[in-house]
C-alpha positions in Angstrom: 38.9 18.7 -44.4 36.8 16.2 -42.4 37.9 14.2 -39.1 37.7 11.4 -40.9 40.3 12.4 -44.3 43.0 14.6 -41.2 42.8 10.8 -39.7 43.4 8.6 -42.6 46.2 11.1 -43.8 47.8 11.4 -40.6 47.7 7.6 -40.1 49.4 7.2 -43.6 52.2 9.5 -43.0 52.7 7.8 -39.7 53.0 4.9 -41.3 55.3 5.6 -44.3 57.3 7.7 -42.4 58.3 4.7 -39.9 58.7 2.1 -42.3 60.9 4.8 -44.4 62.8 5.1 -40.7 62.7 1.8 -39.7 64.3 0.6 -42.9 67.1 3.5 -42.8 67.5 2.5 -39.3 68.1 -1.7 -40.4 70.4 -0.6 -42.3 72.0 2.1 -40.4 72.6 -0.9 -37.9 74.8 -3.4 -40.4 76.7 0.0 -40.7 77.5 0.5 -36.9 78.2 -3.2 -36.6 81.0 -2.6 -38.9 82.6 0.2 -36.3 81.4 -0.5 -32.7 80.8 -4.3 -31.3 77.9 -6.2 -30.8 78.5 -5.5 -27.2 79.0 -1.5 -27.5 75.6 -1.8 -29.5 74.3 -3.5 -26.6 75.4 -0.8 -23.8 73.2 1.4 -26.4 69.9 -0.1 -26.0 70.5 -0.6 -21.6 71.1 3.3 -22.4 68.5 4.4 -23.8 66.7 1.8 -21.1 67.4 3.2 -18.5 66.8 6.8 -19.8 63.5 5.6 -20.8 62.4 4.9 -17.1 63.6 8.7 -16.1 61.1 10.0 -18.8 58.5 8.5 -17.4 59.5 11.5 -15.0 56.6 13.9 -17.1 53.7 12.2 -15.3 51.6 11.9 -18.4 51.6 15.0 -18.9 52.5 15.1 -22.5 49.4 13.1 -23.3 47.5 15.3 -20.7 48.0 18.6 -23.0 46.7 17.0 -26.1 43.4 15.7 -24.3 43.0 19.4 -22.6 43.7 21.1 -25.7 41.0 19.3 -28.1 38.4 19.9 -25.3 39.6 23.6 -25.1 40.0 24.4 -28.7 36.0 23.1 -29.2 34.4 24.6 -26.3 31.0 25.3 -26.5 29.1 25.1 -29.6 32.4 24.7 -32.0 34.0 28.0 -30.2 38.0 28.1 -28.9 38.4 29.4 -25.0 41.6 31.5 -25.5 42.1 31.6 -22.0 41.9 27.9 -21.5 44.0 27.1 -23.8 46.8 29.9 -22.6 46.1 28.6 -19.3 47.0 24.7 -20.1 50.3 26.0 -22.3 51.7 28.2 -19.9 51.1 25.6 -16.6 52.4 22.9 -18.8 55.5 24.5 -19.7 56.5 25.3 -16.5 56.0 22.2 -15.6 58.2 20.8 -18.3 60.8 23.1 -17.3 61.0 21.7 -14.0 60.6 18.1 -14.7 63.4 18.4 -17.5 65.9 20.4 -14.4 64.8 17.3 -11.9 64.9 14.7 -14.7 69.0 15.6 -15.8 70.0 16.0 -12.3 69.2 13.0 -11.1 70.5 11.4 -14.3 73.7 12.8 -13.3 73.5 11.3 -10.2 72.6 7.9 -11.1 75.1 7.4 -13.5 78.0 6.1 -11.0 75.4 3.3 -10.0 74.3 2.6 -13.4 77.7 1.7 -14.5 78.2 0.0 -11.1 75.1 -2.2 -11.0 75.8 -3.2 -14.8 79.0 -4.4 -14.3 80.9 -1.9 -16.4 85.0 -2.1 -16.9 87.2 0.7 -16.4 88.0 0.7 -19.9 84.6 0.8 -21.2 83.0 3.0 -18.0 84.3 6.5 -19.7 82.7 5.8 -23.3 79.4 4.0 -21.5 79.3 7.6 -19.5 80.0 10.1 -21.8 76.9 8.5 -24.0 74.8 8.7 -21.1 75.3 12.1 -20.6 74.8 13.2 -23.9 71.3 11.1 -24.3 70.5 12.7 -21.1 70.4 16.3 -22.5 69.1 15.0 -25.6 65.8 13.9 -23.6 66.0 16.6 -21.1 65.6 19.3 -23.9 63.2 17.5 -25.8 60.5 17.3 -22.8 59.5 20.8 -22.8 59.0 20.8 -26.5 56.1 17.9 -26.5 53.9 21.3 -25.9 54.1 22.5 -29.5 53.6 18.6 -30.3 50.9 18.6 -28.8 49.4 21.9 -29.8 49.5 20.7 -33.8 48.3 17.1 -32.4 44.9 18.9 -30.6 44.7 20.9 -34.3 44.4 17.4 -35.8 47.2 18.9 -38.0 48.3 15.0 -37.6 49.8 14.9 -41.1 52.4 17.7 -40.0 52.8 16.5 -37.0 54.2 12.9 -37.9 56.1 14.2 -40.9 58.1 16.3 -38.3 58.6 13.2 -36.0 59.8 11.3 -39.4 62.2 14.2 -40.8 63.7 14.2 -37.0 64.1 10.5 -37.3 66.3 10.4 -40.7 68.2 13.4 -39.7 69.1 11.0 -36.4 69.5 8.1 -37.8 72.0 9.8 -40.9 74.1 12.0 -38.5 74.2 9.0 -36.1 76.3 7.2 -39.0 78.5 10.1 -39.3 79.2 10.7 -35.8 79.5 6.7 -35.3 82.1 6.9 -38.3 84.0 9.9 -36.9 84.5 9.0 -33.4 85.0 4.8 -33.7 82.1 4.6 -30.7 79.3 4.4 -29.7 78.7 7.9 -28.2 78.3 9.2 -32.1 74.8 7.4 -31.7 74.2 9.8 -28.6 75.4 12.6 -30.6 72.8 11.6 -33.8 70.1 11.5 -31.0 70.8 15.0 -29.9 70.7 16.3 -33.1 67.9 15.0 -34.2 66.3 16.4 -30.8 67.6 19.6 -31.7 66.0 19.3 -34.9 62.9 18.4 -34.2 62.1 21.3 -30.9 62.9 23.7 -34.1 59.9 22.8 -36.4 57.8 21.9 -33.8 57.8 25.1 -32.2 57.6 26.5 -35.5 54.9 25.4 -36.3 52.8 25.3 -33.8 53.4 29.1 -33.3 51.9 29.4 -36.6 49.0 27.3 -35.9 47.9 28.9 -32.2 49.1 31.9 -30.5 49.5 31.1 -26.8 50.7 33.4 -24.4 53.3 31.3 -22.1 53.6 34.2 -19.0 53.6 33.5 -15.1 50.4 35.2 -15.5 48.7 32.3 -17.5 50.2 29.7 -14.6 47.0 28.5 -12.5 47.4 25.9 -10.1 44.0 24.4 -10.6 45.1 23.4 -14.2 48.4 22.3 -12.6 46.2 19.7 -10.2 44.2 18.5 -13.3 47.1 18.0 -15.7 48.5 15.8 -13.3 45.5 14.3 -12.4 44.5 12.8 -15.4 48.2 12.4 -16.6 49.4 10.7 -13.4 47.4 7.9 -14.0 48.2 7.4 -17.5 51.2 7.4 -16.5 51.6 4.8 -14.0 50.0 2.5 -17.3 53.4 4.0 -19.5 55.3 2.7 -16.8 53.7 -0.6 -17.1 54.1 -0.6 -20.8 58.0 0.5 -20.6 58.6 -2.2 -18.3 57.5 -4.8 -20.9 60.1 -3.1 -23.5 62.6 -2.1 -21.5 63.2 -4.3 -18.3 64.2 -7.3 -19.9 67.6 -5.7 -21.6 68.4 -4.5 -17.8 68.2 -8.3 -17.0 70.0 -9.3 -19.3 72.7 -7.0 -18.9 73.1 -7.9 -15.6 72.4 -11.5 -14.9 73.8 -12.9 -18.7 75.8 -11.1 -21.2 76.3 -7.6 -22.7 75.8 -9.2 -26.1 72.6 -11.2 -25.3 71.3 -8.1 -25.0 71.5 -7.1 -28.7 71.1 -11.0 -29.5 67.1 -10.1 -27.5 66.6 -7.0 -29.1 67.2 -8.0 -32.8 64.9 -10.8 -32.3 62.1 -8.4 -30.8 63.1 -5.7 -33.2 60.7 -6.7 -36.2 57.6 -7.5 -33.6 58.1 -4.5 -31.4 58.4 -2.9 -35.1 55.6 -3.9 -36.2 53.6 -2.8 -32.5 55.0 0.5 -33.2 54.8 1.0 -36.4 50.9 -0.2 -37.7 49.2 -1.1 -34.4 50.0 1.7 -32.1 49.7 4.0 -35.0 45.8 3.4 -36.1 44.7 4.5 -33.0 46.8 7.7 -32.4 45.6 8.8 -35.7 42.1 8.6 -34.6 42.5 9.6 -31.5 41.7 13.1 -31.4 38.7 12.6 -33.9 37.3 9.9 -31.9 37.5 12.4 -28.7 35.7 15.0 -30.6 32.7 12.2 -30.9 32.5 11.2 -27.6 32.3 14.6 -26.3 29.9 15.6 -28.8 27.6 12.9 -27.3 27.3 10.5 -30.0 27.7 7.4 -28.4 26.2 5.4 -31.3 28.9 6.8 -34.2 31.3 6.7 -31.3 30.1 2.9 -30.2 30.1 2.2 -34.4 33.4 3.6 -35.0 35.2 1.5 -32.0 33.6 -1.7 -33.1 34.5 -1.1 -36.6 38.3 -0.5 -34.9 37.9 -3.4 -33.3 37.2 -5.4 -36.6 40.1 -4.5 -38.1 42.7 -4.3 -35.6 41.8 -8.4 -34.6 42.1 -9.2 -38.0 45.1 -7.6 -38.2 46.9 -9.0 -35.1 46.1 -12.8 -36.8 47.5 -11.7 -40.1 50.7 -9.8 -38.5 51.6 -12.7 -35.7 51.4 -15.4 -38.4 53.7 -14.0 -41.0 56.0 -12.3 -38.5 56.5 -16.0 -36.6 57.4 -17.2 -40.1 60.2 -14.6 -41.3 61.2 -13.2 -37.6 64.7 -15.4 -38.2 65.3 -14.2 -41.6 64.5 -10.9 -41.0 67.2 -11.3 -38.0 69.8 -12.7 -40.5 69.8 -9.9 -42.2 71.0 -7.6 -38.9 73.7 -10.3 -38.0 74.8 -13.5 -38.2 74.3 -14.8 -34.6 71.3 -12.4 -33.6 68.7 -14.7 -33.2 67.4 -16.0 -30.1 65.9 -19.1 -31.1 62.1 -20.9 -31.6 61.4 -20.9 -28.1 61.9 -16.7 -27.9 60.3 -16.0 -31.1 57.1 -18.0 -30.2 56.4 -15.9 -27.4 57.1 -12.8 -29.4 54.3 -13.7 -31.9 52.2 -14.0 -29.4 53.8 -10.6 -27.8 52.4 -9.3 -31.6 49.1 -10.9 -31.6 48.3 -9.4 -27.6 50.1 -6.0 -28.4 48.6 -5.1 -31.6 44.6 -6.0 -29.9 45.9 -3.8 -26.7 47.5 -0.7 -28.6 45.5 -0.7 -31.4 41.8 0.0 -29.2 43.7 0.7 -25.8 42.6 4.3 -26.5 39.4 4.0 -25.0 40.7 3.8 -21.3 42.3 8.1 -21.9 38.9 8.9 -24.3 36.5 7.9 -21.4 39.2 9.9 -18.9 38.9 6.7 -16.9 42.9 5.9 -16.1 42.4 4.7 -12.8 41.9 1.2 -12.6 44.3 1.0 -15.5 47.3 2.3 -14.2 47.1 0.2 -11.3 46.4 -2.6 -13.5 49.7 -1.7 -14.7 51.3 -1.7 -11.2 50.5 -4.8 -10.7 51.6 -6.3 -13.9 54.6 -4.2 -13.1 54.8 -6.7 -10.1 54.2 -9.7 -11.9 56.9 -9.2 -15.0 59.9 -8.6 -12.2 59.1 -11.5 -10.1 58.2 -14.4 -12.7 61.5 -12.7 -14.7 63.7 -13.1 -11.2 62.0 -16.7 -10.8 62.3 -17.9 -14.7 65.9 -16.4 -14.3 66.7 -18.7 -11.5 65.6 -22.0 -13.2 67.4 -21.3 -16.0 65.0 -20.3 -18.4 67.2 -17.2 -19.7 65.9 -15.3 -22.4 62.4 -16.8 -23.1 61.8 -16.7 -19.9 62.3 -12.8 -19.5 60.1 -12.6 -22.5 57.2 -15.0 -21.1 57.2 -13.0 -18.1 56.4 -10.1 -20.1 53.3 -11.9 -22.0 51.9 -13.7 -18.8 51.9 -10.5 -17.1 50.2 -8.0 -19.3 48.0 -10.9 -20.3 46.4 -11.3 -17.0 46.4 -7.6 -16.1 46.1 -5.1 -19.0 44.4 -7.9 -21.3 41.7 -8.7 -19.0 40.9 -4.8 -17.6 40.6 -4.3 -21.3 37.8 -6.9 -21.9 36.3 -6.3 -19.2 36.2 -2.3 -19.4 34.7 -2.4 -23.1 31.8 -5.2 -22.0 30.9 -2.2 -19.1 30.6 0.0 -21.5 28.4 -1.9 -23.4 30.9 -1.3 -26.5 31.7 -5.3 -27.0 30.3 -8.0 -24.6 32.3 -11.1 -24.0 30.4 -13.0 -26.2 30.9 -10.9 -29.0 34.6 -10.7 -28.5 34.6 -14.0 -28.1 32.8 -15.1 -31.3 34.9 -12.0 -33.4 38.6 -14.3 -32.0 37.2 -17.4 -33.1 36.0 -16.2 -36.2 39.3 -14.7 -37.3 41.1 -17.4 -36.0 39.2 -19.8 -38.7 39.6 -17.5 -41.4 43.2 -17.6 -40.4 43.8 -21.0 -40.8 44.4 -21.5 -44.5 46.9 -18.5 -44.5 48.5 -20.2 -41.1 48.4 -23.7 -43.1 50.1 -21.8 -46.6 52.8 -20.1 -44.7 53.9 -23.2 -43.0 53.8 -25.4 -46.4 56.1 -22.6 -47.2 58.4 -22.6 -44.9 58.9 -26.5 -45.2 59.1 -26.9 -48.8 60.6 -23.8 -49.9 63.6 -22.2 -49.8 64.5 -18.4 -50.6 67.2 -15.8 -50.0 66.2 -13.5 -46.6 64.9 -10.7 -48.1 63.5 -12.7 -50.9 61.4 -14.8 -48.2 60.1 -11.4 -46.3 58.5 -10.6 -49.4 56.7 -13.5 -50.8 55.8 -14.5 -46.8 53.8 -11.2 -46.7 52.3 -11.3 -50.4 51.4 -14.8 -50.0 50.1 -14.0 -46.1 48.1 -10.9 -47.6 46.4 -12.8 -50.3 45.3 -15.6 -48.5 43.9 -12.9 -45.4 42.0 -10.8 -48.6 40.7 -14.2 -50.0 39.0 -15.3 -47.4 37.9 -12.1 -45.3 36.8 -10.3 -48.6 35.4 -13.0 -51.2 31.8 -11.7 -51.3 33.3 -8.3 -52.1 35.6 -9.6 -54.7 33.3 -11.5 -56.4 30.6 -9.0 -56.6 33.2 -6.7 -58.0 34.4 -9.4 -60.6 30.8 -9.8 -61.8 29.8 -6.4 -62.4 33.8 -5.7 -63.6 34.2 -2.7 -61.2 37.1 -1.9 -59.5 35.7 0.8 -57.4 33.4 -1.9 -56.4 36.1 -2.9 -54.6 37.1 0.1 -52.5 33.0 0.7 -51.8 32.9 -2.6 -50.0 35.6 -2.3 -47.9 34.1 1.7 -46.9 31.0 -0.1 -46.3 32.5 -3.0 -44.7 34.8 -0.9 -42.0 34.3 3.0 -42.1 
């Protein structure tokens, strides 16, 4: 099977298996709103916040394996180095074992100063804790398992890979509503996460030890790969801390500077642009990812420079097409969570433009890991790391609340990420500012009559929530295909050939 086909099918399963999670999980949500309050829900997301930052713990390293591995597995002219590849397994496990050790004890530890700094009461300290705990483990024991991930990821056995990550999802999400139902709290959502950890560690491993036979022994532990792992995956990860800062921070805020329940108020408002980030735009390029590397370390910078551009193409087109419909049906789509989660105009204006910034950044941000050239990111990253906490403190202080945490976010990964991105792909003579400049304004013209359609819509017509998701998007979709695709339409029309239709767009974009 060609890169190309394990991409494409990889990208689809991705795809359909988080929509298929996503919507189990929108629905799983109305469910625990019934048993736990909006409050309880909220202590959830500062949760799972917080244990975000202490992952951050693996240095990269995760993402490290993967990049190792490909190079490894096609040494030479198309041959695998067994040795290599036993070498990068058994380093990185060991140091998964001792990150995941480090990482739950000084979870433990922080928990009295979590529930401090929050503001927790007595009454709700013992539930907030015990769910702490639980999601602790839950992470701790899936670190050292992102080996095997990795191991089918390097394979390009991407299909496999994601329908794992989506089988571990549902089996969360459904014994998260049966723990939920069982104990009356929210700790049933920690005990759904752990399961579907638990889960998940099983087929990975699995698999993967059908796929390569590595030999994890003391032996195999070299401290030169130990230096490189980190090397390259310290870096990336000082950017991951960047990017968890810009989901994460703003509930910790929140939490402690407004109200337990503006926190879940914030995060169903984001919830349908940060699903959209996750779900289409972040996903595009992880399914290319380990094809892409294969062609830049082949040496073929003109498919590689083609295929990026072509990336490129789409994913702009894309972030016009998604920010416009999202900034349309973002409250509807809310009202169908809960009744007083949205956050207003003001919050959901900056989150389309959150959309419109993340899906550009995630969907080609790929290139910054495939060059190896993490550096100047990740300290990029510090310093947008610097720039969301103080305009957030300052925006805070003149009473700017909740769009103010989320303005923060945009004006700080704008000027930082956004502009290190432009810059690094004009160095690398893969788009010049000119071109990336003219492909914006293009787009943004084309845009314009599905902009102009959505809005009519919006003012004139009136349609049940669900009902209004629907015809937003076909109506968005149409519009976007009518005037990005005429020529290929109507060529098809006159010659009365479907498959017309699916050669253009090959030749257009692949």
């Amino acid at each position: 099977m060609s890169r190309k086909r394990k991409a494409f099918l990889g990208f689809y399963a991705d795809v359909a298996g988080m929509i298929i999670v996503q919507l189990l999980s929108l629905l799983a949500i109305r469910f625990y709103l019934n048993v736990i309050t909006l409050s309880d829900y909220g202590y959830w997301v500062v949760i799972t916040s917080v244990i975000g930052w202490l992952g951050l713990a693996d240095f990269g390293i995760g993402f490290s394996i993967s990049r190792f591995l490909i190079k490894a597995m096609n040494s030479g002219k198309g041959e695998t180095d067994g040795n290599e590849i036993n070498s990068i397994a058994a380093t990185s496990m060991l140091m998964f074992i001792v990150i995941s050790f480090v990482f739950l004890l000084i979870g433990l530890l922080l928990i009295p100063f979590v529930t401090h700094w929050f503001h927790i009461d007595q009454l709700s300290s013992s539930v907030f804790s015990s769910t702490f705990v639980i999601v602790l483990i839950s992470t701790a024991i899936g670190i050292p398992f992102a080996l095997y991930s990795s191991i089918l990821e390097s394979r390009q056995k991407i299909l496999l890979n994601r329908n794992i990550q989506t089988i571990s999802a549902i089996a969360q999400v459904l014994s998260s509503m049966f723990f939920v139902v069982l104990l009356k709290s929210v700790v049933g959502l920690a005990f759904g996460l752990l399961f579907g950890t638990l889960l998940g560690a099983v087929l990975y491993y699995y698999h993967a030890a059908k796929e390569v036979r590595v030999s994890i022994s003391r032996t195999n532990v070299k401290r030169n790969m130990m230096k490189q792992l980190f090397s390259f995956g310290g870096y990336f990860q000082l950017g991951r801390t960047a990017n968890m800062v810009a989901t994460t921070t703003d509930s910790l805020f929140i939490l402690s500077y407004l109200d337990a329940s503006k926190v879940t108020v914030y995060n169903f408002t984001s919830k349908l642009p940060v699903l959209f980030c996750n779900t289409i735009a972040s996903k595009i390029p992880l399914a290319l990812f380990s094809g892409l590397s294969q062609v830049f370390d082949s040496g073929n910078m003109l498919l590689f420079k083609k295929s990026y551009v072509n990336l490129l193409t789409v994913i702009i087109r894309l972030a016009f097409f998604s920010t416009a419909v999202i900034f349309f049906v973002n409250d509807k789509f809310v009202g169908l969570l809960a009744k007083d989660g949205y956050g207003g105009m003001a919050l959901n204006s900056i989150f389309a433009y959150w959309v419109f910034f993340e899906t550009i950044i995630r969907g080609t941000g790929i290139i910054f890991s495939i060059y190896r050239e993490l550096k100047v990111w990740a300290f990029a990253g510090i310093i947008e790391v610097l720039l969301n906490i103080g305009m957030s403190f300052y925006f805070l202080h003149i009473g700017w609340g909740m769009p103010g945490l989320a303005l923060a976010t945009a004006i700080a990964r704008t000027f930082t990420i956004g502009v290190y991105w432009a810059w690094f792909v004009n160095k690398k003579n893969l788009v010049n500012y000119q071109e990336l400049v003219k492909s914006l304004v293009q787009n943004a013209l084309r845009s314009m009559p599905m902009i102009f359609a959505l809005y009519l819509l919006s003012v004139y017509c009136s349609f049940t929530p669900i009902f209004s998701i629907v015809i937003y998007s076909l109506v968005g979709l149409g519009i976007n295909i009518l005037f990005y695709d005429w020529r290929i339409l109507y060529e098809s029309y006159q010659k009365r050939s479907f498959s017309l239709i699916l050669a253009g767009y090959k030749n257009k974009y692949f």
